[in-house]
C-alpha positions as CSV (number, residue, x, y, z in Angstrom):
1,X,106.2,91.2,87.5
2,X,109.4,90.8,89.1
3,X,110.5,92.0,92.5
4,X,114.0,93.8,92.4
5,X,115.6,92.3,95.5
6,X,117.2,94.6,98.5
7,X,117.6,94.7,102.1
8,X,115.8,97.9,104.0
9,X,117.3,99.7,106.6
10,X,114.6,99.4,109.4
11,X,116.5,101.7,111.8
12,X,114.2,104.9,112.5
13,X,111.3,103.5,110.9
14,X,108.5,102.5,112.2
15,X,106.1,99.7,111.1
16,X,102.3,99.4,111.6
17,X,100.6,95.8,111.1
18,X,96.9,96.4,110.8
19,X,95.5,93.0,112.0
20,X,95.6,90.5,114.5
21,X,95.3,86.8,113.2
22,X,97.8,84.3,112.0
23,X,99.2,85.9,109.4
24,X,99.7,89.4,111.3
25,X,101.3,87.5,113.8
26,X,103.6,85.2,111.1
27,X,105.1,89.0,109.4
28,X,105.3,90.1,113.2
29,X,107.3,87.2,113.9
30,X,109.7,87.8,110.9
31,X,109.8,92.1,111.3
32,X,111.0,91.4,114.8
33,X,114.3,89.8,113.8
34,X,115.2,93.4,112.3
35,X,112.9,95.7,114.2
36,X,111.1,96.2,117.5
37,X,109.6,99.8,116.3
38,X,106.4,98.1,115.6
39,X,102.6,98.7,116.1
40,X,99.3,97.0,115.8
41,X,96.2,97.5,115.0
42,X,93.4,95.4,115.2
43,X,89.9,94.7,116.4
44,X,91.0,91.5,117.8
45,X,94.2,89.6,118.5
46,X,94.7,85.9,118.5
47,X,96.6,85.1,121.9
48,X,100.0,84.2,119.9
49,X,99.7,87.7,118.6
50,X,99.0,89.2,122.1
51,X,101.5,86.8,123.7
52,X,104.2,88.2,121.3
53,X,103.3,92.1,121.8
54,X,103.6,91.6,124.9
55,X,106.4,90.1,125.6
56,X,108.6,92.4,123.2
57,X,106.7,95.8,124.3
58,X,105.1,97.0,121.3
59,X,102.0,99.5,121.1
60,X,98.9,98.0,120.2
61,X,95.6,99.3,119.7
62,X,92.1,97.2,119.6
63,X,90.4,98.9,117.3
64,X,89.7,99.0,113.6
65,X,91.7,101.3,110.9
66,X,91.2,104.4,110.4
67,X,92.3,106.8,107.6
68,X,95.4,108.3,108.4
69,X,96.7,105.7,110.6
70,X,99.5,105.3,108.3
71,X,100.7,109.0,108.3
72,X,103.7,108.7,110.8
73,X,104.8,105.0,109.3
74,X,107.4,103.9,106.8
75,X,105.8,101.0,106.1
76,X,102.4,98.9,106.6
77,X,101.8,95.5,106.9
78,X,97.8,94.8,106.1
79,X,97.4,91.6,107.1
80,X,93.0,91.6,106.9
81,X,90.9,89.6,104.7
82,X,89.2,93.1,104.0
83,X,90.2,93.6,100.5
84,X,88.3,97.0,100.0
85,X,90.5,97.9,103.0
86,X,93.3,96.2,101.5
87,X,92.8,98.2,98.4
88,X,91.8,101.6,100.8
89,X,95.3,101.5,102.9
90,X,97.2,100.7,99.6
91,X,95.9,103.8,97.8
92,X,96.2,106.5,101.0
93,X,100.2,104.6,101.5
94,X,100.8,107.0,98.7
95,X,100.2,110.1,100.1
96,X,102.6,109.2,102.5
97,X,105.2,107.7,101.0
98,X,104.6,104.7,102.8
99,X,105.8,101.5,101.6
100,X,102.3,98.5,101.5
101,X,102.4,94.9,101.6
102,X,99.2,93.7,101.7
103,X,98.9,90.1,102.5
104,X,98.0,87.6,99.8
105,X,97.1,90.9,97.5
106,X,100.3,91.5,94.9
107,X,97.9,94.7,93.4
108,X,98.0,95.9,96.6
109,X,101.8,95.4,97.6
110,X,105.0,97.9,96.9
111,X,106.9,94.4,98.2
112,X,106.5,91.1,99.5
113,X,108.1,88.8,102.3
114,X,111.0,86.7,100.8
115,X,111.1,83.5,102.6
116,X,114.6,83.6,104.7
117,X,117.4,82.6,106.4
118,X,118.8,84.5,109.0
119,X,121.8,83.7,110.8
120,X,123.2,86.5,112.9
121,X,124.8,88.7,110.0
122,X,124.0,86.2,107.7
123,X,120.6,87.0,106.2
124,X,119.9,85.0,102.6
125,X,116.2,86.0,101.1
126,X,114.1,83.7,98.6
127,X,112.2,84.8,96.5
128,X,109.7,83.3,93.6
129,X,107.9,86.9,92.8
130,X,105.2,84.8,94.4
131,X,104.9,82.1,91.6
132,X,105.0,79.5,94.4
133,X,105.7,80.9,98.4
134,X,105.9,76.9,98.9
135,X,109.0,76.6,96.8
136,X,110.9,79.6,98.2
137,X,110.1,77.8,102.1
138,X,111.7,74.3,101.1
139,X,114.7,75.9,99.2
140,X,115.0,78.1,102.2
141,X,114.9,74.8,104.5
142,X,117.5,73.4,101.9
143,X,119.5,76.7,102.3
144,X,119.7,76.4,106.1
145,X,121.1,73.3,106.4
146,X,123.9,73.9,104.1
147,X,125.6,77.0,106.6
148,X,128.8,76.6,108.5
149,X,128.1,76.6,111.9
150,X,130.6,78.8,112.2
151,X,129.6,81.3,109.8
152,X,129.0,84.0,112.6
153,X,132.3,83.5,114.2
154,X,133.9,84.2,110.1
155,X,131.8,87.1,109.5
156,X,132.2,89.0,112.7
157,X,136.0,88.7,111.9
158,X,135.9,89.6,108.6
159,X,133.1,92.4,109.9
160,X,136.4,93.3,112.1
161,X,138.9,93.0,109.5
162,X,137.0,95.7,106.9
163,X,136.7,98.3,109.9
164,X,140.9,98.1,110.9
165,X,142.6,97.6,107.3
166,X,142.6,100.5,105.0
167,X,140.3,101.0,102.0
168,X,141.5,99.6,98.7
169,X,142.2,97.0,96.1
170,X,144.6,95.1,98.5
171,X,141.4,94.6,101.0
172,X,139.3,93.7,98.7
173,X,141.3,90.6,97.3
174,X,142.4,90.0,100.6
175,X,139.0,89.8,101.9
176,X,137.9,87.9,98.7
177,X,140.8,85.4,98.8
178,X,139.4,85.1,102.9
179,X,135.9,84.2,102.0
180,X,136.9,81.8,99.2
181,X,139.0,79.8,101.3
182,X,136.9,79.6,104.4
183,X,133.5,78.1,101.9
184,X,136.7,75.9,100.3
185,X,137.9,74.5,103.7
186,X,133.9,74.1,104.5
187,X,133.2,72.5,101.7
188,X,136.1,70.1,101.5
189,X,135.1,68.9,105.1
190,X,131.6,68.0,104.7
């Protein structure tokens, strides 16, 4: 199956991770480069994970899941070896419209992580539909060696550019015309 790519809106949404090892604490790391309206969940917490609560404030709770954990959440990360859980938290994400990712489970997952690149404004996902997470980490590496350093400084002026010139056609070749030259002048001096 393939996975239709897009970028969520995390603002007003709130996230619950339900575990506490390595791999809760890897999609913690990546959901707080977008959000910090996280919880967790979890019997027990490996001291990374705690550290990283911790130091960016979130709510955590040691203790196992429970049916209907999920209700106030717009997503859930399961990040448990439990498959039967897996498979439990998947089905009741349903009843309320809560997007799943289980961990390592694709049956059990309305998406998965891309591997990334993120760069102020500059976010570029990878994705292999999970054919081979492995390939999508060393294009990613590829990817990140290849951007301007000053990509932020281009984009917060073009950022500034779309909000003060009016709406149209002119903009948008202007813009476009923008863009092109500044990957043409980066291009030409590497």
């Amino acid at each position: 199956m393939a996975y239709f790519p897009a970028f969520l809106k995390l603002d007003n949404k709130k996230i619950l991770i339900v575990g506490g090892g390595y791999i809760a604490y890897e999609k913690l790391e990546h959901l707080l480069d977008f959000t910090s309206d996280i919880s967790v969940v979890s019997l027990d917490f490996s001291n990374d994970m705690m550290e990283l609560i911790e130091r960016n404030s979130l709510h955590v709770e040691k203790r196992g899941y429970e049916k209907g954990d999920i209700k106030d959440f717009a997503v859930v990360i399961v990040a448990v070896d439990d498959i039967p859980l897996q498979g439990e938290i998947f089905n009741e994400s349903k009843q309320y419209n809560c997007l799943c990712n289980s961990v390592d489970s694709v049956d059990y997952c309305d998406f998965i992580f891309p591997s990334y690149v993120k760069k102020d404004d500059l976010t570029i996902a990878i994705s292999t539909s999970g054919a081979s997470p492995a390939m999508a980490k060393h294009l990613r590496r590829y990817l990140q060696n290849l951007i301007p350093s000053g990509i932020s400084e281009f984009l917060q002026e073009m950022k500034n550019l779309r909000k003060t010139l009016p709406k149209g056609k002119e903009r948008m070749k202007m813009l476009d015309k923008k863009a092109e030259n500044y990957i043409k002048t980066w291009k030409e001096s590497n």
